[in-house]
N, C-alpha and C positions, 0 to 999 in steps of 0.2 A: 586251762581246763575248767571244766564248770565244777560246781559246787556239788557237794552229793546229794542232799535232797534236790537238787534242779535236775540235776542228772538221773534222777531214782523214777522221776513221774518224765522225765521225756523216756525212759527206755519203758514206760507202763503206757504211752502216748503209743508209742511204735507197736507194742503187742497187740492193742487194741487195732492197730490200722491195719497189723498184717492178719487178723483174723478179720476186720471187716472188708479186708479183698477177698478173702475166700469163702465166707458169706456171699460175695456181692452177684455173683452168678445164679444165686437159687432162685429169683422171680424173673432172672430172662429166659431160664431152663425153656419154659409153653413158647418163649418169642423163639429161642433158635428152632426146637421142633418144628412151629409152622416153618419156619423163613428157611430150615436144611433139610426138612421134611423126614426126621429119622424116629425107632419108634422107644419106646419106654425103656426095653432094654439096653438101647444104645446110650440112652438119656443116665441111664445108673451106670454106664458104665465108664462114660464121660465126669461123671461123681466121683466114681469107687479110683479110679485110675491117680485123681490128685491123691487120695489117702493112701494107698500102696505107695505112690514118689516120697510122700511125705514120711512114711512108715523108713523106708529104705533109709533115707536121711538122715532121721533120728537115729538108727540102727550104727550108721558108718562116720555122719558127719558132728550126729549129736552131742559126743564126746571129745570133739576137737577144743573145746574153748577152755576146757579145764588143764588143754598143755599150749597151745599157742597164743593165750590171752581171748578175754571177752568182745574188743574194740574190734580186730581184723576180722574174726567171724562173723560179728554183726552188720561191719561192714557188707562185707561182701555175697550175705545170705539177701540183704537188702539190693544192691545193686542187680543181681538176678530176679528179686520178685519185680522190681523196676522192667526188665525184661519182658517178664512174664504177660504183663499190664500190657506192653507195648502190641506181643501176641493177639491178645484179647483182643487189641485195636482193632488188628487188622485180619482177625478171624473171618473166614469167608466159606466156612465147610466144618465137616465133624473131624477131617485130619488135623487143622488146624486149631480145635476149639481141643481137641486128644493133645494136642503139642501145651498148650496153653497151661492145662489146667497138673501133666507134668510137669513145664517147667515151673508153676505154681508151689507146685505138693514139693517140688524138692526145694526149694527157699525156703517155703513155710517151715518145713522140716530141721534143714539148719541153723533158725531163726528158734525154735521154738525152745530149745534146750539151755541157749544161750540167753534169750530174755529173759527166762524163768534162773536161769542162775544169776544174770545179771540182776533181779531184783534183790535176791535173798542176800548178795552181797552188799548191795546199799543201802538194804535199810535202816533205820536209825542206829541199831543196836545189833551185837548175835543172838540175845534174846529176844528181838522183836517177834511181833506178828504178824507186822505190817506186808511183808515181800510175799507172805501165802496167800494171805486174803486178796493182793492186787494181782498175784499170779492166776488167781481163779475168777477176779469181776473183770477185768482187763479182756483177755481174752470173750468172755462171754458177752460181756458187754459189748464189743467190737462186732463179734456174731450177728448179733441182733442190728447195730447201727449199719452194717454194710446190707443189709437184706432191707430195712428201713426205706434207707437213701437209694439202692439201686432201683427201689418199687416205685419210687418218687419220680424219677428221673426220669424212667423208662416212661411212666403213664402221660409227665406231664412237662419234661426237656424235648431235648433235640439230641436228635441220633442216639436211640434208643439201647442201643448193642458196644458203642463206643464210648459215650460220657462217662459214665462212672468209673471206667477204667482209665481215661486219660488223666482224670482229678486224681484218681490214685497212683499211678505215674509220676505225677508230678509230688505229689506227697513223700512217697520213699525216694527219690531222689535229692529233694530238703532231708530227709534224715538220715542219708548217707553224708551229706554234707556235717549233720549234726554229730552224727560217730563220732568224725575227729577230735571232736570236744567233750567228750565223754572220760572220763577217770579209768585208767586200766585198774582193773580188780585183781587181775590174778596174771600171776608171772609167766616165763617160760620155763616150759621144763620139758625133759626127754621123754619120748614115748609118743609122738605126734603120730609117727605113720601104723604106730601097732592100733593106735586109736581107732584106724579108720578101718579094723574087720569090725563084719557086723558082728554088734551082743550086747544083748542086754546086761548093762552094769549096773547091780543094785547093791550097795555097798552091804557085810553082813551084817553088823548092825540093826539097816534097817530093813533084812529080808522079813523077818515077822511079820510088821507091819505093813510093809510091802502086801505082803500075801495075804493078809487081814481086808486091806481095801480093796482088792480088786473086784470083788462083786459088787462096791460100789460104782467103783470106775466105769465098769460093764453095765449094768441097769440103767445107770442116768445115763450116758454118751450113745448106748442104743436109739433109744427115741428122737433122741435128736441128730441122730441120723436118716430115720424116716423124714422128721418135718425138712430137714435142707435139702432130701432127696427128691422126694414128691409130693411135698407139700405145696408146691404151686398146682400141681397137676390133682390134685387130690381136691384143691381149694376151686379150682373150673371146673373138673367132673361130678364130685359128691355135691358140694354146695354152690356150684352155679356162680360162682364171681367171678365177673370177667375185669373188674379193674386191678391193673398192676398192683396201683399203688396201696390198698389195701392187701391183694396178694403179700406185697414187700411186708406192709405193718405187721398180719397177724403170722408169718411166720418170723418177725423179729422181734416178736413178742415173747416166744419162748427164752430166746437166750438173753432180753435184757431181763425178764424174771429173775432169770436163773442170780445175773448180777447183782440184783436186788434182796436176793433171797439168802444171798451169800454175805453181803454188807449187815442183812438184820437180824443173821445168826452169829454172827462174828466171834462176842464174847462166849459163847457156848466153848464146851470141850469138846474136840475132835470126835471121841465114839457118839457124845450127843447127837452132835451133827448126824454123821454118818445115820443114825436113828431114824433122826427126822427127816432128813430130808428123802431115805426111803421109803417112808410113810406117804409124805404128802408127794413123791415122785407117783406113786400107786392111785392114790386118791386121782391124782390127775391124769394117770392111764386110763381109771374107771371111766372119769367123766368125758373123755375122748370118745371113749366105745362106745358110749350113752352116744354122743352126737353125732357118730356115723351114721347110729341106727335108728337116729330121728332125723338125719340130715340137717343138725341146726347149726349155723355157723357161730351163733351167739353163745351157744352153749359150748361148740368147740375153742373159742377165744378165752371161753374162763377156763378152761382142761389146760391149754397152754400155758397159761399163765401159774393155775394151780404146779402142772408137771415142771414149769420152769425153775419154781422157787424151789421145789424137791430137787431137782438136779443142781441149781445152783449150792446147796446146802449141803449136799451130800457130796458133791466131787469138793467143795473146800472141808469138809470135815476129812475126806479119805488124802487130800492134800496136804495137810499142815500133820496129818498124823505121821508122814514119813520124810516129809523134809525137813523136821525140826531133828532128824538123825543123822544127817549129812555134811560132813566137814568140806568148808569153802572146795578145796580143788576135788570133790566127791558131786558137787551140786547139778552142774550139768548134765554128769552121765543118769542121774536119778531121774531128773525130772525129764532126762527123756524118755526113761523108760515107762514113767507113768503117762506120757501121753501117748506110746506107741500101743500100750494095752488099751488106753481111751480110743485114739481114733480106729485100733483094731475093731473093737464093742461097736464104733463108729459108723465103718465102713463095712462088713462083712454083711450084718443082717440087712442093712440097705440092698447091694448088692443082690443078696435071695429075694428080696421084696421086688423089684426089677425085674429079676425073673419069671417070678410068680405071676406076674403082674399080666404077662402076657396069656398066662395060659387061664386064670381065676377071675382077673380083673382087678382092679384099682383099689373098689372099696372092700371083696372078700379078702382080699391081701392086707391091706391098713385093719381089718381085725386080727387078723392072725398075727400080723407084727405086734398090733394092740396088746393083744395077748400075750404076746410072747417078752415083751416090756412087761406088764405087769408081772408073772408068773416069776421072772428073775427080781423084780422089784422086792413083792413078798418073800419069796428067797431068801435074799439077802439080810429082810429086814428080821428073819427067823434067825437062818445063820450070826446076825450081829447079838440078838437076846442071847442065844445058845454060849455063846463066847464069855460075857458079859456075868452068865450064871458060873460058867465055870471059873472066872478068873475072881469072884466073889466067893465059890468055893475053896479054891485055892488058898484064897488068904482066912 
């Protein structure tokens, strides 16, 4: 068996790769449109589709590791996104890229619960803070590197629609191999098939704060559901760039912020966080809207980057506030209920934006979502003061 810190950053290694597969799709979005010829709504709804599989996942399979062990799960959630990949290859239509991007959302899905538990069980200590902080740059980081590398590749590889999904292929198949050598964390125990009705399990404990972050969870994970949705199509129509591989950069600019933004808030306290990274998630809605409405791509590069590091700060500020509640065989089912409300925030408003899209247009749409990110941003960042005062009153 490997060691636990070696084992702690290969399953932070996997987190990263399996969110930068489901990144890696967002700047070939404009390439399958031309090459299957279908139109924006079908485009969202080839998006929305992986988050519903992934959503359902979480809901039935997300709580399986906390009673049949962490190792067979991850297994086998990896093995299918391997699958998945393989799909992607051989995509040749919208039924096939609809097949893909399900069987994607559902790996991701049973993957995401489990790596997030698997960290918080290896990190150095039960006091750490290490497994929140990676459960939050890990993922976001990975975001960003698979939109990155897919923009690269597409612009300036070979076989535009296939490459980055073979490399990843071949990736989670080495970390299915890697599983078997990973440390089991948590035992077996009864209760495996009641596991799999969907529900959300928030242990009581941490329903409070559970309930406390969700308007964070929702305000950051909105936005960045626009940029992975149509943020390519947004990046060719409003601002005119037709190279991939900047399409890839500046939308994987948001989520490695966000990882940045999360690393240099670290030491803060949870409701700080949550604060800030409201604040400066807002500030970089404003500066978004500012550069629809001058059409500058320069100006929208720093809005990303601004709204990245608010989102990254504030989803680890609303993350370590509720899983430092969670007892070892409690951890799974937590964190996946905090990602089911994320990719909910995620996928839905994208989804309406798709719609819109057809009847308003591209860029009247990306105001209104603008909008409608900010208006919950400030929201929230009221709601967090209003709490804040009371619980200062209180004492």
């Amino acid at each position: 068996m490997l060691p636990r810190p070696v084992a702690f950053w290969l399953v932070a290694a996997a987190a990263a790769t399996l969110t930068a597969a489901s990144s890696a799709p967002s700047p070939l979005y404009a390439v399958y449109q031309e090459r299957f010829k279908f139109s924006e709504i079908t485009l969202t709804i080839i998006f929305a589709v992986y988050v519903f599989a992934l959503m359902m996942s979480l809901l039935t399979v997300g709580r399986l590791s906390d009673y049949v062990g962490r190792r067979v799960v991850l297994g086998g959630a990896l093995v299918v996104e391997a699958g998945a990949m393989a799909l992607f290859v051989g995509s040749n239509g919208v039924a096939s890229l609809l097949w893909a991007r399900i069987v994607q959302g559902f790996a991701t899905g049973a993957a995401l619960g489990v790596l997030g538990a698997y960290l918080l069980d290896l990190q150095p200590s039960s006091g750490s803070r290490l497994g929140s902080l990676v459960n939050s740059v890990a993922p976001t980081f990975g975001l960003g590197l698979g939109a990155i590398a897919t923009g690269l590749l597409v612009q300036y590889g070979p076989h535009p629609t296939k490459l980055i999904f073979a490399i990843l292929m071949a990736l989670f198949l080495v970390l299915v191999l890697v599983t078997v050598l990973l440390p089991e964390t948590m035992p077996h125990v009864p209760g495996a098939m009641a596991a799999l009705r969907p529900e959300i399990a928030v242990p009581k404990r941490a329903r409070g704060a559970f309930a406390g972050a969700v308007p964070t969870m929702v305000s950051t994970w909105a936005l960045g559901g626009l940029i992975l949705s149509v943020g390519g199509s947004l990046l060719g129509t409003v601002f005119g760039q037709t190279n991939l591989g900047i399409i890839g950069l500046v939308i994987g600019l948001f989520p490695v912020s966000a990882a940045a933004g999360a690393l240099l808030a670290r030491d803060l306290s949870p409701p700080v966080m949550a604060r800030l990274g409201s604040a400066v998630l807002a500030v970089g809605t404003g500066l978004s809207l500012l550069a629809l409405a001058w059409s500058s791509i320069a100006l929208f590069v720093v809005a990303s980057i601004v709204a990245g590091a608010g989102f990254g700060t504030g989803f680890l500020g609303s993350l370590r506030s509720v899983s430092q509640l969670a007892e070892p065989h409690e951890r799974a089912a937590l964190l996946s209920a905090v990602f089911v409300v994320s990719y909910f925030a995620f996928s839905v408003p994208a989804l309406a934006a798709g719609v819109l899209t057809t009847h308003i247009g591209l860029r009247t749409t990306s105001f209104a979502y603008g909008y409608f990110v900010l208006v919950v941003a400030l929201g929230t960042l009221a709601f967090e003061r209003v709490t804040v005062r009371h619980e200062q009153d209180a004492v």
